[in-house]
C-alpha positions as CSV (number, residue, x, y, z in Angstrom):
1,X,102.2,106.8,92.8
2,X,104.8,108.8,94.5
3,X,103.9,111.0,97.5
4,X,106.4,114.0,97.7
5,X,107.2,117.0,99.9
6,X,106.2,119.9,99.6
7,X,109.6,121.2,98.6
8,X,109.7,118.3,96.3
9,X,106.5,119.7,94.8
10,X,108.5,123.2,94.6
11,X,111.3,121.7,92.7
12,X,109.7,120.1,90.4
13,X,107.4,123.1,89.6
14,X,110.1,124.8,88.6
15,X,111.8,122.3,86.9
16,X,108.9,122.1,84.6
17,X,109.1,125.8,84.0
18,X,112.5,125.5,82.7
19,X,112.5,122.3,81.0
20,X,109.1,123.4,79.0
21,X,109.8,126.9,78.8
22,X,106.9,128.2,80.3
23,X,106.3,130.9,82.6
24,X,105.1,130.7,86.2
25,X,101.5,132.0,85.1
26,X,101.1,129.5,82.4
27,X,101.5,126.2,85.1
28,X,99.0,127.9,87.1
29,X,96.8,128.3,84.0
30,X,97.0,124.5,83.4
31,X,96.1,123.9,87.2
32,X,93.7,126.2,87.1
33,X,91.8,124.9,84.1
34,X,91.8,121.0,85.3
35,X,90.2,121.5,88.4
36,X,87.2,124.0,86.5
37,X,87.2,121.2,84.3
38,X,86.5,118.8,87.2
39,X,84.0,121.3,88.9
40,X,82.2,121.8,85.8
41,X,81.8,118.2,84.8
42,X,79.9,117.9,88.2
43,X,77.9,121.7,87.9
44,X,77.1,122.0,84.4
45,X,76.8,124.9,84.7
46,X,73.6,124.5,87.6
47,X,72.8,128.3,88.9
48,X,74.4,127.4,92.4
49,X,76.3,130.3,94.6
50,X,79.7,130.1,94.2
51,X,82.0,131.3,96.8
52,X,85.8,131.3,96.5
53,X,88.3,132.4,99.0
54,X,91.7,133.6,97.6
55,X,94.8,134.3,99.5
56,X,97.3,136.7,98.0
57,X,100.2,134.0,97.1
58,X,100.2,131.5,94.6
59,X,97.1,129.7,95.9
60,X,95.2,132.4,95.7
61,X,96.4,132.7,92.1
62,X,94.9,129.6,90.9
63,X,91.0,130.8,93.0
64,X,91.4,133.8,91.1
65,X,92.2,131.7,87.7
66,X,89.4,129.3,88.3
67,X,87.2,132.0,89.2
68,X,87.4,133.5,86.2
69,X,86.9,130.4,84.2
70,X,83.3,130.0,85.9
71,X,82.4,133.0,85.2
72,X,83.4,132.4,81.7
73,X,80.4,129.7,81.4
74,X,78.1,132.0,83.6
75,X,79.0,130.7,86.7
76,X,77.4,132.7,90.0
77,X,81.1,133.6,91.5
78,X,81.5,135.7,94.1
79,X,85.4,136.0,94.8
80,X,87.0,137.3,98.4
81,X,90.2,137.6,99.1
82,X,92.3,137.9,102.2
83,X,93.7,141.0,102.5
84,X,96.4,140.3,104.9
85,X,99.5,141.6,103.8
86,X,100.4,143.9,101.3
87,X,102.8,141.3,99.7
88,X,101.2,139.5,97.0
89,X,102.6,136.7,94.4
90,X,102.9,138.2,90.8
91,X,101.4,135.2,89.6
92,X,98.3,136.1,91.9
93,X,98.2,139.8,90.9
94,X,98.5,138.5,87.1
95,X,95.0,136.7,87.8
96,X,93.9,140.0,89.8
97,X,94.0,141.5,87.4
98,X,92.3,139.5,84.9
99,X,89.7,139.2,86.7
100,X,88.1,142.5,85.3
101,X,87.7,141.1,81.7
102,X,85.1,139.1,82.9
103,X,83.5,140.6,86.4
104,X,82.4,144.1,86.4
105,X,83.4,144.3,90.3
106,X,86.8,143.8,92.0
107,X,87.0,140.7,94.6
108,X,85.6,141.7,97.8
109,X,88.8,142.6,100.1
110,X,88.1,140.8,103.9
111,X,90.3,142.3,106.5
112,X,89.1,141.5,109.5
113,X,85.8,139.3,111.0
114,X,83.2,142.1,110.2
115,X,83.6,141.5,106.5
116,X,83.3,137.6,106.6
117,X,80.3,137.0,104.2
118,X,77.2,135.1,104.7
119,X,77.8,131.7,103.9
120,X,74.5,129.5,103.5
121,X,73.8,125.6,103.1
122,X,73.2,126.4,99.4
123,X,76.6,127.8,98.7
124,X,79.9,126.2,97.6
125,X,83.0,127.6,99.2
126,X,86.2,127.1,96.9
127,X,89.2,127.4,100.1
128,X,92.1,128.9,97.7
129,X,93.7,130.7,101.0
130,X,96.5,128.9,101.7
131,X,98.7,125.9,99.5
132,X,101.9,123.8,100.3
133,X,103.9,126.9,101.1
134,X,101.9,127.5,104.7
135,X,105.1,127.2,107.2
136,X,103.0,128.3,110.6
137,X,100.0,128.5,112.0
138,X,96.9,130.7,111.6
139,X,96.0,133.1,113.7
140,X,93.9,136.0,114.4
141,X,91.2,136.5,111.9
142,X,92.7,134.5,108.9
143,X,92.3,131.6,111.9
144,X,88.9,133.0,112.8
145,X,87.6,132.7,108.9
146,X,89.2,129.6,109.1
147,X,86.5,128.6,111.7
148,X,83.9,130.7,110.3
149,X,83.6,128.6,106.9
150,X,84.5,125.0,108.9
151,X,80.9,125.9,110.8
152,X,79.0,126.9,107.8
153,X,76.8,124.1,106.5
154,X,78.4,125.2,102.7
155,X,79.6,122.2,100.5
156,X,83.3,122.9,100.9
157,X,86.3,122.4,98.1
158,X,90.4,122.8,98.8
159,X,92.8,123.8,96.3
160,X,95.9,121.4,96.8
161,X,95.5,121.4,100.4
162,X,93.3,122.8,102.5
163,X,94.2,125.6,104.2
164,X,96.1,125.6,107.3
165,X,97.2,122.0,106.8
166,X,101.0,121.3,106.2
167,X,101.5,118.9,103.7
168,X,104.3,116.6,105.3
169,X,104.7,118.3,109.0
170,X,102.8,117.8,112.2
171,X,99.9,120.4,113.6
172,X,99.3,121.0,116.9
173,X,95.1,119.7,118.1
174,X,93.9,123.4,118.4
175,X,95.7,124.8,114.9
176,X,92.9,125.9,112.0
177,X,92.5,124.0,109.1
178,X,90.0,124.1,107.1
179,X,87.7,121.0,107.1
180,X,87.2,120.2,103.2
181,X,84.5,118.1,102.0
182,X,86.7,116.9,98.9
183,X,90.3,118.3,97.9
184,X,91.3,118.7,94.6
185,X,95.2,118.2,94.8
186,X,98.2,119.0,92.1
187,X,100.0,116.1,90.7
188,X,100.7,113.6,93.8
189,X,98.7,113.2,97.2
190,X,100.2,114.8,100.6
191,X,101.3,112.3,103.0
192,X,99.0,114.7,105.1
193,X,95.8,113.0,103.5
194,X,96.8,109.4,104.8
195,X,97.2,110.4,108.7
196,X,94.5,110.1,111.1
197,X,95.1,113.7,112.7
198,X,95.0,115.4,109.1
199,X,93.3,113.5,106.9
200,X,89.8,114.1,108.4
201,X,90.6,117.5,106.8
202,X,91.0,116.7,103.0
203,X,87.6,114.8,102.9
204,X,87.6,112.3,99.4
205,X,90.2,114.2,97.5
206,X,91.3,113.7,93.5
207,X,95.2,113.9,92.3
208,X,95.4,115.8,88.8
209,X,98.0,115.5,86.6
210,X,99.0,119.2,85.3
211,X,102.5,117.8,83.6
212,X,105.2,118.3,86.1
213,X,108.1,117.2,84.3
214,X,108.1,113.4,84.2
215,X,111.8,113.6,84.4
216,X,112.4,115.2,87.7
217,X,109.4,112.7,89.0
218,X,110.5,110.2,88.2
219,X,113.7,110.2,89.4
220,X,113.1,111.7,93.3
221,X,113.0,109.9,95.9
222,X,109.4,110.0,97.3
223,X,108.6,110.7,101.1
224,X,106.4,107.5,100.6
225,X,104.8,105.4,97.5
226,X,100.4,105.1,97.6
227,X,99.8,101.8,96.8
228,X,97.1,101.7,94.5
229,X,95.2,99.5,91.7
230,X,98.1,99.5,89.3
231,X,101.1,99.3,92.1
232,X,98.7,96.7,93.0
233,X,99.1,95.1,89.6
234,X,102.4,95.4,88.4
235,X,103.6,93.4,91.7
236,X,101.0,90.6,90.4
237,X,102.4,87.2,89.9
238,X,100.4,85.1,87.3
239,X,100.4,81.6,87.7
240,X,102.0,79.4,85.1
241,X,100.1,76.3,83.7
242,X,102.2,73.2,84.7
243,X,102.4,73.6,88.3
244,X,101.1,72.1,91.4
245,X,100.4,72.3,94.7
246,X,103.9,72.0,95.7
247,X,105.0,75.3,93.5
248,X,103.2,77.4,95.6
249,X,104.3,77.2,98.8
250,X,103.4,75.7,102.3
251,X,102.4,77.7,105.3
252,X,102.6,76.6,109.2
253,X,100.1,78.8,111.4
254,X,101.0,78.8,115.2
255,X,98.1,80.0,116.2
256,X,95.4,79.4,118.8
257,X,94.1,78.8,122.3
258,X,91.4,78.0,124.6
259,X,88.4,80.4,124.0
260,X,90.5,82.0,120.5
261,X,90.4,79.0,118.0
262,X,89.1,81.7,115.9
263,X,92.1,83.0,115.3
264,X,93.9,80.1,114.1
265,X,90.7,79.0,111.6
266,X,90.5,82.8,110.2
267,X,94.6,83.0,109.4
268,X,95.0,79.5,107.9
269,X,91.3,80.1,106.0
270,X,93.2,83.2,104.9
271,X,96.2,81.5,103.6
272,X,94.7,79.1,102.1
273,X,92.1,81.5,100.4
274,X,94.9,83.5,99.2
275,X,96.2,80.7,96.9
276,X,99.1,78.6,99.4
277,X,99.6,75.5,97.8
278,X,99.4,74.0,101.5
279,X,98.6,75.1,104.9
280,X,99.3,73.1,108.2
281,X,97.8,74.7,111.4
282,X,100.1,73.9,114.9
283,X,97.6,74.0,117.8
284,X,96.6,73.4,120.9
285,X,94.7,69.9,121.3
286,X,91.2,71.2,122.1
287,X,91.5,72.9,118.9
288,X,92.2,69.9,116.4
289,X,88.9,69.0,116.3
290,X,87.4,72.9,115.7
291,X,89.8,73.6,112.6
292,X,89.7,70.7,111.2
293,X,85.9,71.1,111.1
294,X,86.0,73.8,110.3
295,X,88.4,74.3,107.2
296,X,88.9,70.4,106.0
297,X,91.6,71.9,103.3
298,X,93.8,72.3,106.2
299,X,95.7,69.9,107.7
300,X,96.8,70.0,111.6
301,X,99.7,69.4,114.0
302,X,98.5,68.9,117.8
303,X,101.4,70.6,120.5
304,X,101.5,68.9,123.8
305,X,99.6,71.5,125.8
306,X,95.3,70.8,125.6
307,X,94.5,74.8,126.3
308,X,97.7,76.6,125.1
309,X,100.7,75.7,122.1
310,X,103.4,74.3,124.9
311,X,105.7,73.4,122.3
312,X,107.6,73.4,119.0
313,X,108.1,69.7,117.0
314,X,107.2,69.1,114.0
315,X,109.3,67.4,110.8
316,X,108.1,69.5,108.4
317,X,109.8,71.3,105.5
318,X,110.3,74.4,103.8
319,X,107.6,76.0,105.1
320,X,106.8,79.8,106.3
321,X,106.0,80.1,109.4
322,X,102.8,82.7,110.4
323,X,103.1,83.0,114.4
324,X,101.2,84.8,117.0
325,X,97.1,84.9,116.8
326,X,95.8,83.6,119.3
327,X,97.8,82.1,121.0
328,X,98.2,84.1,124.7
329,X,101.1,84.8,126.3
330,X,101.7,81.6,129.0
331,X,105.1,80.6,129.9
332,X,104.9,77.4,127.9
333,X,104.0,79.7,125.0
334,X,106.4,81.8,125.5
335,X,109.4,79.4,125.5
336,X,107.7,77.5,122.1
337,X,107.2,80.8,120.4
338,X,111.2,81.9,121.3
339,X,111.8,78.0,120.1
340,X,109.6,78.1,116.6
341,X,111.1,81.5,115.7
342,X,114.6,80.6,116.3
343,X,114.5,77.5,114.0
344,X,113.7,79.5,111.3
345,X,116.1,80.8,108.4
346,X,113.7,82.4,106.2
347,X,111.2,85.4,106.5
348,X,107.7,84.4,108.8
349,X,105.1,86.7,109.6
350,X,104.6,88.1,113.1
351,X,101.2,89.0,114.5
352,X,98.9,89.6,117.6
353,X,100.1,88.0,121.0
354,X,103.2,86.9,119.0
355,X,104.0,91.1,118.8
356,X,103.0,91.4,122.1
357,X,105.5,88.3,123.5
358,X,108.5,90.4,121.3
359,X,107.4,93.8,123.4
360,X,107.7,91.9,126.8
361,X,110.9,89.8,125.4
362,X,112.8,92.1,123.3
363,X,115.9,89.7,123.2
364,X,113.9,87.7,120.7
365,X,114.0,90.2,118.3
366,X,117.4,89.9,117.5
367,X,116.6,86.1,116.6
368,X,114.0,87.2,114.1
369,X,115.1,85.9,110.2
370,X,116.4,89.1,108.3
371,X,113.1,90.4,106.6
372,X,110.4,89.3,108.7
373,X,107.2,91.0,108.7
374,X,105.1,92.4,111.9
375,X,101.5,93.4,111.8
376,X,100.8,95.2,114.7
377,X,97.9,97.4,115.8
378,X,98.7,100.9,117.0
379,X,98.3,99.0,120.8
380,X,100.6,96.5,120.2
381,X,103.2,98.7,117.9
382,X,103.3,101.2,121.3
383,X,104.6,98.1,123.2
384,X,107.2,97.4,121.1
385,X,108.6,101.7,120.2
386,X,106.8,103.0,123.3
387,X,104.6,106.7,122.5
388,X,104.2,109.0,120.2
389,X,103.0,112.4,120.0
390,X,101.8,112.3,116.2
391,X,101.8,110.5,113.5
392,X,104.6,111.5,111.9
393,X,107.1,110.8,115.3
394,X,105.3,107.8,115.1
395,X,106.6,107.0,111.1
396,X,109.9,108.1,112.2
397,X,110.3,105.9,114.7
398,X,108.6,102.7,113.2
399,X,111.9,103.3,110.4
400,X,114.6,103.3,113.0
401,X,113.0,100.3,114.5
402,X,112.9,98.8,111.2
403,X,116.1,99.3,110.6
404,X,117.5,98.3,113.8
405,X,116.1,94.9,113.4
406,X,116.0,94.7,109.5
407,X,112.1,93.6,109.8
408,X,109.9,94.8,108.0
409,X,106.5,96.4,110.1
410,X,102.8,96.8,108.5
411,X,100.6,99.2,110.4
412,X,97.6,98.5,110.3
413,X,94.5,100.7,110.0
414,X,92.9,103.4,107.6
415,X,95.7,103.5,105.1
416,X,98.1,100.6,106.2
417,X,101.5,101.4,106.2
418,X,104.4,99.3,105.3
419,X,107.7,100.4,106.4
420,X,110.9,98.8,105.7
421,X,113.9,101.0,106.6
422,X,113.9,104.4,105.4
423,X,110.9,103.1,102.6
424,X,107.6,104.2,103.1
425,X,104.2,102.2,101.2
426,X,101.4,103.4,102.2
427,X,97.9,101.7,101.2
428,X,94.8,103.2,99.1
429,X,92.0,100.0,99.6
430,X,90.1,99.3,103.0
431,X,87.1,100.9,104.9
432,X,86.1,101.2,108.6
433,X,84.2,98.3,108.1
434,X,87.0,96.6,108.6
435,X,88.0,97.6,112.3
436,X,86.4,94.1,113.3
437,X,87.9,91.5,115.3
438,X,90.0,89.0,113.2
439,X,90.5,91.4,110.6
440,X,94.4,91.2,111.3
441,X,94.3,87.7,111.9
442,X,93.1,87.2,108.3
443,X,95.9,89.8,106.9
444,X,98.6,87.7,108.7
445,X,97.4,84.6,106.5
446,X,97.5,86.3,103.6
447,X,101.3,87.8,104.0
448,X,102.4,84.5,104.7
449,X,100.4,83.1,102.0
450,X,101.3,84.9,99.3
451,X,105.4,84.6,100.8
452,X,104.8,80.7,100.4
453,X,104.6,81.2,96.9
454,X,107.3,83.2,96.3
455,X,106.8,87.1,96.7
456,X,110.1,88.6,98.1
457,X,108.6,89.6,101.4
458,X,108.3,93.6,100.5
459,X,106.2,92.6,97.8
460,X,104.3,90.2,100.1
461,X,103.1,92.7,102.7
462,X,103.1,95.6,100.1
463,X,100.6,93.2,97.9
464,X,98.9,91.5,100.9
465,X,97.9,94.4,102.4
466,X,96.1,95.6,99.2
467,X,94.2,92.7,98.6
468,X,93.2,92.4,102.1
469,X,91.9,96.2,102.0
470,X,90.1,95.1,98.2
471,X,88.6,92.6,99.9
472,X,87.1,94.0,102.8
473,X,85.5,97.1,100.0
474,X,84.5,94.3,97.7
475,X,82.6,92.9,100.7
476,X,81.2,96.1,101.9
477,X,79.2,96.3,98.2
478,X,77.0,93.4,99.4
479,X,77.3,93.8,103.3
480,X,78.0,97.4,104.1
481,X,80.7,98.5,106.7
482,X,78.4,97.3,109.7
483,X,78.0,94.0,108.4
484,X,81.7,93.1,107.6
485,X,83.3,90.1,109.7
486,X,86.5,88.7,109.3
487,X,85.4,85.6,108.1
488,X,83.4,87.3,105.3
489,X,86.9,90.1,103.9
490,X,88.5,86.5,104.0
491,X,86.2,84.5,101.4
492,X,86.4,87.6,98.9
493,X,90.1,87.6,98.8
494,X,89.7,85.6,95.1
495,X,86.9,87.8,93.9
496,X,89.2,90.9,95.1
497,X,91.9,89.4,92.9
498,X,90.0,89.0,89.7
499,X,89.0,92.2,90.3
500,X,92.3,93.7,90.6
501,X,92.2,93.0,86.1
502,X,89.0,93.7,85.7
503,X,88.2,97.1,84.1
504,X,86.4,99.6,86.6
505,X,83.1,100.8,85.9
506,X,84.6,104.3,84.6
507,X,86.8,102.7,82.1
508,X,84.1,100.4,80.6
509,X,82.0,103.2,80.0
510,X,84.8,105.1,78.1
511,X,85.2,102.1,76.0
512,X,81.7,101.9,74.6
């Protein structure tokens, strides 16, 4: 699913106009009647107080339509709108105004804070204020409503976007937005929903499809892409019958060291969960004995060094190389880490202290293989491109460094991002359950896993990343978010697969 800006969204409304030959009102008709549609599916029609808030642009046109449509099926609908300007959309006073064939009152007019209404726990507020076309803050009283409704205990609904929330630009901390409790959104998801300073705004949110012309969607370039179940799917590659171990790929973890064996068992467990057809884990000596115990499928290569990896030899072949948990950051490390990443011509996969070794040497980075993936944390990515003031600088900055080195970076956390170049993949599976320590480890055996068996590496991270996420949720069903461990997101990497072709609960239902 693409994610687009919101003069994307602009274009292609009025590309739809034209190529359908419909008028302005009649879109916001369409949008209008989905989302009552939604609401009403949830309501039926229960004698709650309703309580929208309309601007006076388009936004406010489609509170005004869905107003009326409630009150159509006897809805309790009690509409305000913001009398802040005397310029008003004439798609907003179309709906004005037909608003009187079913109310026998006008909307209540607010123009300053002594007309704010009383807003109970019982209520639900419908925030129609403000859509994609916001270009500046909120102040005064619009900005003190703003506040007004975010501290009301009232169940509380966006249209689009909640108000006072850009779609693809940065806000500043003290800006008001309105703090939604579930968003419903027009035809693609804001890249606002997927960044940790916005997206505590949008709360769960739904995408509806009003029919923007497929033809202008399809062919624009997206700010970014939402990975979800059927990106997820189409980048699939099922297994063919005659193979054998040797089809799918071998991985070499260099991983490891005194007090973090951990890391090495959870990334090779991970790779060799995730279906490579072999795994070999380089270690330290002290730890020969703890994988090998610990995940028999695996076999091992001992380095010189009985704490620490001191070294690099091995006569091994054709193998993908998954380097950095671990292993710590001694000199001896150092100079086999520069050694093991130099000797190799095809993609590997970067993680943990091996990120961390790149920010302190940044002359390795030029040695990386064309394509190589990096999974850093937000601690470690600040190492390597230095601060940021918001997430969006941050984006930026993670493409010029991607292109500068031609690597491709996964940043991890709530919504993982891939990044390579100018491209933008940005993940829908996961949960805070899976903040946990290993987590990454696990996510950097399953990258170089699933490039062992011959994903082109975009695909690789851009799949990985989902099934890691599906696993962790698929876990969460039988542990909860408090009782997720590393160990556990990376034994339900096969259930998290079948999954992936398995019809979800809604679908089964419909089928019946």
């Amino acid at each position: 699913m693409k994610i687009l800006s919101a003069q994307q969204l602009a274009e292609a409304d009025q590309s739809t106009i034209s190529k359908q030959h419909i008028s302005s009102n009649d879109l916001m008709e369409r949008a209008a009647t989905h989302v009552f549609e939604r609401i009403h599916q949830r309501l039926n029609a229960a004698p709650v107080p309703v309580k929208i808030f309309c601007g006076i642009g388009d936004n406010g046109g489609d509170g005004l339509a869905i107003a009326r449509l409630m009150m159509e099926q006897g809805y309790q609908v009690t509409v305000y709108v913001t009398n802040c300007s005397k310029k008003r959309s004439p798609d907003f006073l179309v709906n004005y105004n037909r608003i009187k064939e079913v109310a026998k009152d006008w909307p209540i007019l607010l123009s300053c804070k002594d007309d704010f209404p009383k807003i109970t726990p019982q209520d639900i507020v419908i925030d129609a204020i403000f859509g994609t076309g916001i270009n500046r803050a909120l102040d005064g009283w619009m900005a003190d409503l703003i506040h007004y409704l975010n501290d009301s205990k009232a169940f509380k609904v966006a249209i689009d976007l909640p108000s006072g929330l850009y779609a693809n630009t940065a806000h500043q901390p003290d800006d008001a937005i309105l703090k939604a409790d579930h968003t419903f959104t027009f035809q693609t998801p804001k890249l606002s929903f997927f960044l940790p300073e916005t997206g505590s705004y949008v709360g769960s949110f739904e995408v509806i499809n009003i029919g923007l012309d497929p033809e202008y969607l399809m062919e624009v370039a997206p700010l970014a892409e939402l990975i979800d179940r059927e990106a997820a799917q189409n980048r699939y590659k099922p297994r063919e019958k005659f193979t054998y171990k040797g089809d799918y790929g071998h991985v070499l973890t260099f991983a490891g060291s005194k007090g973090k064996m951990g890391a090495a068992v959870l990334c090779a467990g991970a790779a060799i969960n995730s279906g490579a057809g072999k795994v070999t884990a380089y270690l330290p000596k002290e730890g020969n004995n703890i994988l090998q115990t610990s995940l028999p499928e695996v076999m091992t290569l001992q380095s010189d060094g009985n704490d620490f990896i001191t070294d690099f030899n091995h006569n091994l072949k054709e193998t993908v190389l998954c380097i950095g948990p671990g292993i710590g950051t001694e000199k001896d490390t150092v100079a086999a880490f520069a050694k093991a990443i130099q000797q190799q011509t095809s993609p590997i996969v970067v993680d943990a202290d091996g990120i961390v070794i790149l920010a302190q040497y940044p002359e390795l980075l030029k040695t990386l293989p064309k394509d190589s993936i990096l999974t850093p944390h937000d601690g470690e990515l600040n190492l390597l491109i230095g601060d940021w003031n918001n997430s969006y600088e941050r984006l930026e900055k993670v493409k010029e460094f991607s292109d500068k080195y031609h690597l491709i970076m996964v940043l991890k956390g709530a919504h993982t991002q891939i990044i390579s170049g100018s491209d933008i993949f940005i993940n829908d599976t996961g949960n805070p359950g899976m903040a946990t320590a290993g987590s990454g480890d696990v996510l950097s055996g399953v990258v170089a896993s699933f490039l062992a068996q011959g994903y082109d590496p975009i695909t690789a991270a851009i799949f990985s990343v989902y099934i890691h996420g599906a696993s962790g949720d698929l876990a969460a069903q039988t542990y909860a978010h408090e009782g997720l461990k590393a160990s556990v997101i990376s034994n339900f990497i096969g259930p998290s697969i079948l999954q992936l072709f398995r019809n979800p609960p809604e679908e089964q239902q419909s089928q019946q």
